[in-house]
N, CA, C and O of each residue as an XYZ file, in Angstrom:
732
protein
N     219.713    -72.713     71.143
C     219.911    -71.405     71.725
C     219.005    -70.398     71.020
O     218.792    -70.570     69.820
N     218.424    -69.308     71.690
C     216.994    -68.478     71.244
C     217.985    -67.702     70.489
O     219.143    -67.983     70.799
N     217.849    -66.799     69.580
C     218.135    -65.933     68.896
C     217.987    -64.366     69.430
O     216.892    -63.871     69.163
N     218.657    -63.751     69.941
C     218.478    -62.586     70.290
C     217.643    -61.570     69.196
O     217.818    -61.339     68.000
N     216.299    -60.904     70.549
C     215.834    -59.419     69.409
C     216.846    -58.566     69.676
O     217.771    -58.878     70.425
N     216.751    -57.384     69.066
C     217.822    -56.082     69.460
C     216.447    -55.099     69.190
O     215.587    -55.091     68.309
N     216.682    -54.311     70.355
C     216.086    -52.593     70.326
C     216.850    -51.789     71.016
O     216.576    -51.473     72.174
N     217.986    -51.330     70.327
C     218.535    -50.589     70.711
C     218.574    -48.962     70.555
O     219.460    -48.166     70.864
N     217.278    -48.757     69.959
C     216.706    -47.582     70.490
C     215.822    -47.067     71.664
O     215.179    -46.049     71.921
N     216.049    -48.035     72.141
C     215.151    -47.991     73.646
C     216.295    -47.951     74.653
O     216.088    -48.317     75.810
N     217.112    -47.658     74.384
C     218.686    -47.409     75.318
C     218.218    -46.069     75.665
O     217.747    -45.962     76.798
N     218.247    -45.018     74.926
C     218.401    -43.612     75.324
C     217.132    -43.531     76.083
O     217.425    -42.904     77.101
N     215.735    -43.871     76.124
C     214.896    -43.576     76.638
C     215.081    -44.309     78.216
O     215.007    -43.525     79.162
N     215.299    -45.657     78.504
C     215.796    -46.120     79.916
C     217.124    -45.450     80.754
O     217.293    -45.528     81.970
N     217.968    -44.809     79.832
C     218.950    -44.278     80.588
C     218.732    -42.714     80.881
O     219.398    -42.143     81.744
N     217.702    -42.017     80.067
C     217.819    -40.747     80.056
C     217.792    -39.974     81.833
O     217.157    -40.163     82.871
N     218.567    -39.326     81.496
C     218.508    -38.117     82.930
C     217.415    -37.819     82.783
O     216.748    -38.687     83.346
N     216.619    -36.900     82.240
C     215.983    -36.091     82.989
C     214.070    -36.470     82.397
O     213.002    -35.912     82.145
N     214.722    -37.773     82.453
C     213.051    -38.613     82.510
C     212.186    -38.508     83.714
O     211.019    -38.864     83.555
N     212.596    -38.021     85.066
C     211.956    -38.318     86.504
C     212.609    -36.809     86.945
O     212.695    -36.521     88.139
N     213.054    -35.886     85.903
C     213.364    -34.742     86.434
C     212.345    -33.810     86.909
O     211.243    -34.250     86.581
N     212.252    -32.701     87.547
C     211.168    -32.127     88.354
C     211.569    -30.679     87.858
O     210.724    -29.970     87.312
N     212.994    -30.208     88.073
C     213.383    -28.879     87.686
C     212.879    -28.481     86.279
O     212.945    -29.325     85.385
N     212.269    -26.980     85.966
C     211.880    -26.604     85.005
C     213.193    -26.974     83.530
O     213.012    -27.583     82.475
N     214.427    -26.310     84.068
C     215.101    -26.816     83.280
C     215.967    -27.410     82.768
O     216.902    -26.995     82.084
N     215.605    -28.764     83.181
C     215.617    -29.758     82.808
C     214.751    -30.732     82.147
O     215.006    -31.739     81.486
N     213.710    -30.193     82.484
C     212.055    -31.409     81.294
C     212.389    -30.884     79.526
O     212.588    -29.849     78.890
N     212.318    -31.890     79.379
C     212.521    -31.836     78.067
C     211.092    -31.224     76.898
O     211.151    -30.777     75.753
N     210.080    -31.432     77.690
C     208.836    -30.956     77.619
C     208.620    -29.708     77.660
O     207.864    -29.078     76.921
N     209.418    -29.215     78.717
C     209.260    -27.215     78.600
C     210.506    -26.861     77.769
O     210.476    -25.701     77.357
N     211.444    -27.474     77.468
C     212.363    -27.176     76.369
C     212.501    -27.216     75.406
O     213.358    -26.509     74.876
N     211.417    -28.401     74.425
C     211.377    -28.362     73.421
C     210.593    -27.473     72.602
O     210.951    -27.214     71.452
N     209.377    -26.909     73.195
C     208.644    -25.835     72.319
C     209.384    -24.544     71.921
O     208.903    -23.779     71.084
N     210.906    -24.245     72.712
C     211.041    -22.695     72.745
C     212.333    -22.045     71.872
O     213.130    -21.132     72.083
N     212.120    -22.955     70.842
C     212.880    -22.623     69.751
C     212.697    -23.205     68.642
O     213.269    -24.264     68.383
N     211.809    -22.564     67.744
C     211.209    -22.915     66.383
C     211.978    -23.252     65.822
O     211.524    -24.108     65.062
N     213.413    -23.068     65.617
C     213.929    -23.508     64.591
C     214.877    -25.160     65.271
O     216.000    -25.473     64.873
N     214.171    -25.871     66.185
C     214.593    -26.832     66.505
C     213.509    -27.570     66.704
O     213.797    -28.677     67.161
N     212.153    -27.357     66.508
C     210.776    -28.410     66.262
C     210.704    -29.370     65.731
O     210.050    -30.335     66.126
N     211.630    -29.292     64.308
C     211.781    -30.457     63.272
C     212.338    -31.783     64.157
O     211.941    -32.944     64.260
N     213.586    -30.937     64.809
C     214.765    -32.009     65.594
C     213.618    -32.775     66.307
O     213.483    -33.983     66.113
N     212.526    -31.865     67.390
C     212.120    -32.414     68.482
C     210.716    -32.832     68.554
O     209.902    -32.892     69.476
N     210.660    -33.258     66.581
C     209.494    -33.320     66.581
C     208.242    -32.957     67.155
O     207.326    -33.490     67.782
N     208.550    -31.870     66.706
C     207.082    -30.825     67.426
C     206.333    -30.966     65.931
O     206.679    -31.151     64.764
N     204.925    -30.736     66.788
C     204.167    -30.173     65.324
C     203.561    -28.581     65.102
O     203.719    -27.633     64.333
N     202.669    -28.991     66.445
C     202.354    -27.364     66.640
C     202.416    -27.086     67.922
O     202.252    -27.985     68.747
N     202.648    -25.868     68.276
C     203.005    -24.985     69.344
C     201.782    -23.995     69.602
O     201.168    -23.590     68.615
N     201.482    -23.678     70.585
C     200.027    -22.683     70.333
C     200.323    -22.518     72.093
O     200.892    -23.354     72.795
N     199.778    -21.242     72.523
C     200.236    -20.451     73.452
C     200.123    -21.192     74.854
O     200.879    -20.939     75.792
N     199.058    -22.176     74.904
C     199.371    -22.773     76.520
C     199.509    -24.367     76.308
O     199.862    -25.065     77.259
N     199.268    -24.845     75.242
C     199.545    -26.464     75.016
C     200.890    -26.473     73.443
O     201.361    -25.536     72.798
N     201.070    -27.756     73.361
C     201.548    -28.401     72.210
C     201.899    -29.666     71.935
O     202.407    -30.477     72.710
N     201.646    -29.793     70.942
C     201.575    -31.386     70.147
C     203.014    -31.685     69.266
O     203.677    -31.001     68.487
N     203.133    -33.023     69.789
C     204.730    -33.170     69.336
C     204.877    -35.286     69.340
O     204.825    -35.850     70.432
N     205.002    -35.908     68.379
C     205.576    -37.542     68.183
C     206.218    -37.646     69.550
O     206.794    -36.796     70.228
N     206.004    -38.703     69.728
C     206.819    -39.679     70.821
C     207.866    -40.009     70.590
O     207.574    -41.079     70.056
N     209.250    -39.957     70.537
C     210.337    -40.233     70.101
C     210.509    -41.913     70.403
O     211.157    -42.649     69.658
N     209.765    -42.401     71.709
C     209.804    -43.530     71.758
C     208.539    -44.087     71.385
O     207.905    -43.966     72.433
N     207.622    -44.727     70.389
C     206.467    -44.720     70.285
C     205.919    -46.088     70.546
O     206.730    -46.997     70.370
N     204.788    -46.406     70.905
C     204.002    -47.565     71.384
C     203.578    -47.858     69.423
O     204.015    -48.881     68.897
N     202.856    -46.995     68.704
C     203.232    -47.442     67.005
C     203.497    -46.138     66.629
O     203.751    -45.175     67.352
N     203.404    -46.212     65.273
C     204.055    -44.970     64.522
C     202.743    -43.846     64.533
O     201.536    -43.902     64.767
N     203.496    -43.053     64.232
C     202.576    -41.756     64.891
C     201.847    -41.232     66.093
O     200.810    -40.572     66.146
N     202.867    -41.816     67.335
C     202.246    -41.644     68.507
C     202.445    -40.488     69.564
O     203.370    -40.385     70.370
N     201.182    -39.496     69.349
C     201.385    -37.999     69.454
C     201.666    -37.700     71.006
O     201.248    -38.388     71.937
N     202.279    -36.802     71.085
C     202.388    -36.404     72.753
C     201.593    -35.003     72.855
O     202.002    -34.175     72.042
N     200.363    -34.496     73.830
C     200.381    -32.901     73.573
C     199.930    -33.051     75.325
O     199.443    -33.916     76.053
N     200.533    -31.342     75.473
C     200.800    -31.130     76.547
C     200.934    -30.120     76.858
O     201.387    -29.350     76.011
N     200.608    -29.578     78.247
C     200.046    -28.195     78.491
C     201.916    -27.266     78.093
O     202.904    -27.998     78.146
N     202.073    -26.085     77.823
C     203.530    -25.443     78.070
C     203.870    -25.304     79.636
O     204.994    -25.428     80.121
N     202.832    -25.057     80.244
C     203.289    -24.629     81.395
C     203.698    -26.150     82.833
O     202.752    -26.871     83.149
N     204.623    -26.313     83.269
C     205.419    -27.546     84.123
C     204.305    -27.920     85.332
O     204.404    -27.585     86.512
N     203.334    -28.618     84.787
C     202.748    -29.250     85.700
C     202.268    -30.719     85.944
O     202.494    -31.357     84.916
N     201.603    -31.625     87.053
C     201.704    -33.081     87.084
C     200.728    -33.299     86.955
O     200.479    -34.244     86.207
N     199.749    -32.668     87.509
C     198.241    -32.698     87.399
C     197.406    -32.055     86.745
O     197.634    -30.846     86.704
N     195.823    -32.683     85.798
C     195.112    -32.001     85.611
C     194.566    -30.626     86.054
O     194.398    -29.581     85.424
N     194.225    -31.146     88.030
C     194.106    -29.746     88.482
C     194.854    -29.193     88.941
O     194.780    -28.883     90.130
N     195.804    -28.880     88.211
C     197.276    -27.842     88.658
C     196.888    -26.696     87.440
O     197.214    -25.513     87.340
N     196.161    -27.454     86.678
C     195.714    -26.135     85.414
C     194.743    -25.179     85.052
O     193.531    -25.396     85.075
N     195.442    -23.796     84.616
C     194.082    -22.531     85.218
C     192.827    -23.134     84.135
O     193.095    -23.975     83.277
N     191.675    -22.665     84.291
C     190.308    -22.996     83.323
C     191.301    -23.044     81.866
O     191.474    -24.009     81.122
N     191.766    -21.908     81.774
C     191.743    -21.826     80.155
C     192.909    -22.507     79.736
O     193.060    -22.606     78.518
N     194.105    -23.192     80.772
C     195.199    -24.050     79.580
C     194.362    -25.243     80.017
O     195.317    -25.931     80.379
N     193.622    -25.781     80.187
C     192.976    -26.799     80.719
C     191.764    -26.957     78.702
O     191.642    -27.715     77.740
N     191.259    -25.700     79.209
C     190.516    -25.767     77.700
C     191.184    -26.218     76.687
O     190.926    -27.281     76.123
N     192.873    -24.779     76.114
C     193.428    -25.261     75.059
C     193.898    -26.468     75.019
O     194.057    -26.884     73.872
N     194.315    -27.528     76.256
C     194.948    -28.456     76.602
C     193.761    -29.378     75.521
O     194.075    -29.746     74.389
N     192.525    -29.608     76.084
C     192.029    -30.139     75.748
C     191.517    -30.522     74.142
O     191.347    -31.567     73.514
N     191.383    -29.153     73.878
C     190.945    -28.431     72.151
C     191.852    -28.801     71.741
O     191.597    -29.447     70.724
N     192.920    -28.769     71.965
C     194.346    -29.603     71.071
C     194.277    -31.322     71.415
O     194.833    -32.023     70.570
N     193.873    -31.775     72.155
C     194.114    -32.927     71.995
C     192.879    -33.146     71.045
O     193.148    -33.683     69.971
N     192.044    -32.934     71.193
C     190.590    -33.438     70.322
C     191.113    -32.967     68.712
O     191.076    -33.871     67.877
N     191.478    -31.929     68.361
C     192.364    -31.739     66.885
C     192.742    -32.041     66.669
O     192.428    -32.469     65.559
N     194.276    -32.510     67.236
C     195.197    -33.648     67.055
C     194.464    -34.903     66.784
O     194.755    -35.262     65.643
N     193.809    -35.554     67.229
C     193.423    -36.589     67.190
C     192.531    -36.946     65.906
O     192.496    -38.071     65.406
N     191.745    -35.725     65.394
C     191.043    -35.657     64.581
C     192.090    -35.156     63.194
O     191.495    -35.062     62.120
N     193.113    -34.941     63.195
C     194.093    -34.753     62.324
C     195.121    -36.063     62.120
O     195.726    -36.189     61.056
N     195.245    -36.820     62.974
C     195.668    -37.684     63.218
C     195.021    -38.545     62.240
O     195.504    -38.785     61.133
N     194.046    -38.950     62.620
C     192.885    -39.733     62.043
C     192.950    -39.927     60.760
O     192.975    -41.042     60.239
N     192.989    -38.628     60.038
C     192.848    -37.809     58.900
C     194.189    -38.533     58.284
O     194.111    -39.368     57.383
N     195.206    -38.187     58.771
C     196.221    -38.219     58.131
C     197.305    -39.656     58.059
O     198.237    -39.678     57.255
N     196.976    -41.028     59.186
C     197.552    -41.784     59.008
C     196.535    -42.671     58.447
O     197.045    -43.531     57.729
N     195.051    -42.755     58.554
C     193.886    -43.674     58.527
C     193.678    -44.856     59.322
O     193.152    -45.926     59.017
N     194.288    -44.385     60.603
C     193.866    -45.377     61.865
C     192.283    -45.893     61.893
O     191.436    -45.142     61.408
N     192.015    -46.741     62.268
C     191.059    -47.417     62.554
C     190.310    -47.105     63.616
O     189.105    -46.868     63.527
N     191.156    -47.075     65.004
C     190.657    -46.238     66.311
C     191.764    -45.877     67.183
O     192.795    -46.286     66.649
N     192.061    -45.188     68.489
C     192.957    -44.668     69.091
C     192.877    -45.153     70.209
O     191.861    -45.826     70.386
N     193.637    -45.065     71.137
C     193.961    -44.935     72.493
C     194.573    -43.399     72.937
O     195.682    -42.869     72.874
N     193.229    -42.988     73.420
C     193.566    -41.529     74.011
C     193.627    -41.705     75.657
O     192.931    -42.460     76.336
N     194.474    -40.958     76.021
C     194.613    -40.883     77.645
C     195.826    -40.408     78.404
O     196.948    -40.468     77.899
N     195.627    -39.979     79.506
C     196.909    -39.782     80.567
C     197.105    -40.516     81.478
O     196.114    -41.034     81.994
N     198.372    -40.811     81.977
C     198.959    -41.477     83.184
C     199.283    -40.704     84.015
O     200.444    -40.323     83.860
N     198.605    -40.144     85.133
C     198.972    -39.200     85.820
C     199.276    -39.875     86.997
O     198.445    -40.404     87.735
N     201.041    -39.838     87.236
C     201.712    -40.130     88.025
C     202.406    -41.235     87.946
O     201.880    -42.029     87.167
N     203.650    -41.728     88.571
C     204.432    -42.679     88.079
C     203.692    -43.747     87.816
O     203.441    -44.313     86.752
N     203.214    -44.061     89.454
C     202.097    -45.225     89.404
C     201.633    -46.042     88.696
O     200.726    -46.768     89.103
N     200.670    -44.172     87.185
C     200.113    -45.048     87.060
C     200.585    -45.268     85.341
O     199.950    -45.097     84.300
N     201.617    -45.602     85.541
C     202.801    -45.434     83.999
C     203.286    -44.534     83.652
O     203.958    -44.594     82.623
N     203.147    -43.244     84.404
C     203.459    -42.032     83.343
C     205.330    -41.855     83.162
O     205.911    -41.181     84.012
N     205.812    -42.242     82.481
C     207.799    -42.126     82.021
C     208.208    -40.538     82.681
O     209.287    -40.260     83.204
N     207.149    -39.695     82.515
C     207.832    -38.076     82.819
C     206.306    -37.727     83.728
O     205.293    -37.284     83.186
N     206.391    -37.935     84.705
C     205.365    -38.006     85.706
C     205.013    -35.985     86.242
O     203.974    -35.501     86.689
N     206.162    -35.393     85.981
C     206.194    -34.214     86.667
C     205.756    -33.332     85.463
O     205.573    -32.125     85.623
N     205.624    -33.806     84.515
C     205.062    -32.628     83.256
C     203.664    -33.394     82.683
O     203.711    -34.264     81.814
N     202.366    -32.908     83.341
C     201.097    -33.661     82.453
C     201.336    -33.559     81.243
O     201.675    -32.483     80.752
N     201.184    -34.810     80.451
C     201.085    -34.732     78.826
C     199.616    -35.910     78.547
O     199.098    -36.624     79.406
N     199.241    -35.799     77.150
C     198.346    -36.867     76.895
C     198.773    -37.691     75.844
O     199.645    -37.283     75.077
N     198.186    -38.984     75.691
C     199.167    -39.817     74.749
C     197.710    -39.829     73.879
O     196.565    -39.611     74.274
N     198.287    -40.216     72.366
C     197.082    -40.621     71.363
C     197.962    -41.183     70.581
O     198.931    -40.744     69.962
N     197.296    -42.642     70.739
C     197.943    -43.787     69.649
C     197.162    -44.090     68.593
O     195.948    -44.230     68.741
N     197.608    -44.192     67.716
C     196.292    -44.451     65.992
C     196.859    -46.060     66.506
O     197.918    -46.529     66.923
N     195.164    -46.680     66.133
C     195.374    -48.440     66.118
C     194.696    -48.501     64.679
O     193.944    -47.697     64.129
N     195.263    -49.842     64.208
C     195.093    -50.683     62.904
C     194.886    -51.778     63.356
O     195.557    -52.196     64.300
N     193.679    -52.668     62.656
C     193.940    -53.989     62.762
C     194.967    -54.687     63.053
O     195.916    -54.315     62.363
N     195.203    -55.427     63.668
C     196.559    -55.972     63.584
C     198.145    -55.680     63.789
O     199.176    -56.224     63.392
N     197.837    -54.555     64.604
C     199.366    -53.680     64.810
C     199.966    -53.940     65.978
O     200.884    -53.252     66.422
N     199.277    -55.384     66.793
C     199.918    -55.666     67.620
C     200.342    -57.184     67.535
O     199.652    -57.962     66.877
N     201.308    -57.545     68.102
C     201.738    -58.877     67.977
C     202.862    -59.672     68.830
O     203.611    -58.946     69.484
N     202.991    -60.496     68.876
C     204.042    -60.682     69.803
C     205.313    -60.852     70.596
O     205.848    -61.481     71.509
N     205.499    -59.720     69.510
C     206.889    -59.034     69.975
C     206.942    -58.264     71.090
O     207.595    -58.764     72.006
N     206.298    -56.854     71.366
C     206.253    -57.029     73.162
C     206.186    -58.013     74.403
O     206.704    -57.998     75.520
N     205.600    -58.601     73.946
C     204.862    -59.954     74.732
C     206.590    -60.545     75.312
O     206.978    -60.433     76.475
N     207.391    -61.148     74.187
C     208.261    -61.942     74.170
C     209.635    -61.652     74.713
O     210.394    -62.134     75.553
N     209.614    -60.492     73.726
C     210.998    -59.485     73.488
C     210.902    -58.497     74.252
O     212.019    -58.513     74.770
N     210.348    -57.617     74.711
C     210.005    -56.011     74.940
C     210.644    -55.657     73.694
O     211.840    -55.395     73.825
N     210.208    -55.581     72.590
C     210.545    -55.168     71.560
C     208.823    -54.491     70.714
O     207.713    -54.907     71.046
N     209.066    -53.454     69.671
C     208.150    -53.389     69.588
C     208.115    -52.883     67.636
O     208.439    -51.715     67.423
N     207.835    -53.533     66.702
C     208.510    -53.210     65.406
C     207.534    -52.031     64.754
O     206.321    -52.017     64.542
N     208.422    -51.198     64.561
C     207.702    -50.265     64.183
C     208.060    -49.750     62.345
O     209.047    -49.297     61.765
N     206.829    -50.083     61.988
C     207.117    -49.978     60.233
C     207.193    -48.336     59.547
O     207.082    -48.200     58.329
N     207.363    -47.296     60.337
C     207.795    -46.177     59.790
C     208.708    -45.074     60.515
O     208.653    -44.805     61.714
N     209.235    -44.709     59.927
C     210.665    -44.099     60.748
C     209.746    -42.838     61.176
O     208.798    -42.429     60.506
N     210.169    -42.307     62.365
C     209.969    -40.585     62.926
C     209.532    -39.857     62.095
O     208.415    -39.370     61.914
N     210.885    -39.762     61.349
C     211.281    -38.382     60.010
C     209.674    -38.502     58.972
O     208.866    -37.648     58.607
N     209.762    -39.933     58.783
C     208.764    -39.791     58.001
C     207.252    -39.692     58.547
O     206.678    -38.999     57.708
N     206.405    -40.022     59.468
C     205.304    -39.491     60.371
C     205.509    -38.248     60.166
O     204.718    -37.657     59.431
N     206.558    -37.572     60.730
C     206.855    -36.133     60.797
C     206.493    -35.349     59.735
O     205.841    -34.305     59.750
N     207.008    -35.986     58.743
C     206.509    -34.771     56.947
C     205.062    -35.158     56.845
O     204.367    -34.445     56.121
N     204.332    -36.467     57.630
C     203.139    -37.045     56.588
C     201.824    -35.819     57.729
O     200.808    -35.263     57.313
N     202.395    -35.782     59.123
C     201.793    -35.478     59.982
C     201.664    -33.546     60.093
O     200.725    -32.812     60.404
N     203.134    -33.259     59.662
C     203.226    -31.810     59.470
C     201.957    -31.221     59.056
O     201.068    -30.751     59.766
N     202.026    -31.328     57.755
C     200.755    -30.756     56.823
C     199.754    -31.006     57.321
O     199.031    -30.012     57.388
N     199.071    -32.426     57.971
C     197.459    -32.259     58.685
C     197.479    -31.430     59.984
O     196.329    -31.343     60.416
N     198.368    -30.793     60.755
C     198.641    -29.001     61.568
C     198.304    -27.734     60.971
O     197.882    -26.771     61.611
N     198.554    -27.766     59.397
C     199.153    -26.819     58.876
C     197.622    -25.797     59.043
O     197.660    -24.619     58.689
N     196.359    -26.399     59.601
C     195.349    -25.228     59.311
C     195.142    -24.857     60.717
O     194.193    -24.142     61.038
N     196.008    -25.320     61.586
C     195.218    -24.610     63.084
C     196.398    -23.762     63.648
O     197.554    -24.185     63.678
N     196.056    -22.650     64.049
C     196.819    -21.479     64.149
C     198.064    -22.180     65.593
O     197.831    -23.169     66.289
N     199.164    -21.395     65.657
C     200.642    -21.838     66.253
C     201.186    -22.121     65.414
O     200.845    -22.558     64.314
N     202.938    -21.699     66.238
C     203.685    -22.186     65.495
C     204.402    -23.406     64.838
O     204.024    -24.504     65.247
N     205.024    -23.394     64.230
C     205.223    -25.075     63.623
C     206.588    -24.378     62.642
O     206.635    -23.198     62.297
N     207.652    -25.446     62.311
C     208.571    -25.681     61.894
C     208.062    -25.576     60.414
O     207.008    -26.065     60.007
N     208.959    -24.871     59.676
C     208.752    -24.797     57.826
C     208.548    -26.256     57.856
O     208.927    -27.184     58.571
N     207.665    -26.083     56.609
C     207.451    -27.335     55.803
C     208.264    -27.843     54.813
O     208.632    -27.061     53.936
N     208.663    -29.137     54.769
C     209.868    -29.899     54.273
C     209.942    -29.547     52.909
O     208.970    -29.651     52.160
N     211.215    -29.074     52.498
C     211.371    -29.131     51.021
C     212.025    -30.421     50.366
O     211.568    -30.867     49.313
N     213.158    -31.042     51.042
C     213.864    -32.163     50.767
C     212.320    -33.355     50.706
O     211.301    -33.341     51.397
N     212.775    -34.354     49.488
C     212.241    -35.760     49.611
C     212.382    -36.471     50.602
O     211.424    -37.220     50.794
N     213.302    -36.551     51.411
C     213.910    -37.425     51.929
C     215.011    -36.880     53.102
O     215.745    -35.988     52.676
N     215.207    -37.221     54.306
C     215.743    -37.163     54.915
C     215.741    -37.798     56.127
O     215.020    -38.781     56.296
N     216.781    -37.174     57.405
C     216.986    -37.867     59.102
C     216.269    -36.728     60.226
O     216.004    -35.573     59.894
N     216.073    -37.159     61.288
C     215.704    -36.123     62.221
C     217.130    -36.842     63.085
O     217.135    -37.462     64.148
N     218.201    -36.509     62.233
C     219.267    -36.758     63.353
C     219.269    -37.918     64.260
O     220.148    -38.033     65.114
């Protein structure tokens, strides 16, 4: 008899409501930027007036950034010239902070625009940027849909904070505790 994997953090993300939601409020995407003193919770990093960059709560590996315009849209061209710019200028920072700060090897940058074509929250454009390492894949998706991930949220979160800390927006105080949960 096979031995069962367990990922039972992938429960909340298959059951969630308002994963295929459309109403403004309800995306979890236009809700999480608009209260600084809940960024930490929702792993935000930075906030800046028409985009923001924020961890994947469910991540493909560790440190896998989400940034995304503020304003509730599905498409690239749903966006005026200039959140289209910051949209962009933040992902290229992020990525280059990213870089910086976990020592990925190379990335997977890109969007899924529309269910189709994978996107989990199809009605809010976001862009994904995954840091790759040698060897960070294996065959545990393959087998399991499981996917092992060797560093908790909380901690990406403090290592990732500080490589934000020089580009203007807001962002959540910087951690005083050693150690802690993002709940």
């Amino acid at each position: 008899m096979a031995t069962p994997l367990w990922a039972p953090w992938r429960m909340p993300y298959i059951v969630r409501s308002d994963k295929a939601a459309g109403a403004k409020g309800t995306c979890f995407l236009c809700e999480h930027p608009v209260v600084q003193e809940s960024f930490r919770e929702n792993l935000i990093l930075l906030v800046q007036e028409h985009a923001f960059v924020c961890l994947n709560r469910y991540p493909f590996t560790p440190s896998h950034l989400l940034v995304t315009p503020r304003r509730h849209v599905s498409d690239l061209s749903d966006l005026s010239s200039e959140e289209y710019l910051a949209l962009m200028t933040l992902l290229r920072d992020s990525a280059e902070r990213l870089r910086r700060a976990v020592g990925c090897s190379a990335m997977n940058v890109g969007f899924n625009l529309g269910a189709d074509a994978g996107a989990g929250v199809a009605d809010h454009l976001h862009g994904h940027i995954v840091p790759r390492w040698p060897g960070d894949t294996n065959f545990m998706p393959v087998l399991a849909d499981v996917r092992v991930m060797p560093e908790y949220l909380d901690d990406a979160w403090r290592r990732l904070h500080q490589a934000f800390a020089d580009l203007p927006g807001q962002r959540a105080p910087a951690p005083t505790d050693s150690r802690g949960s993002l709940g």
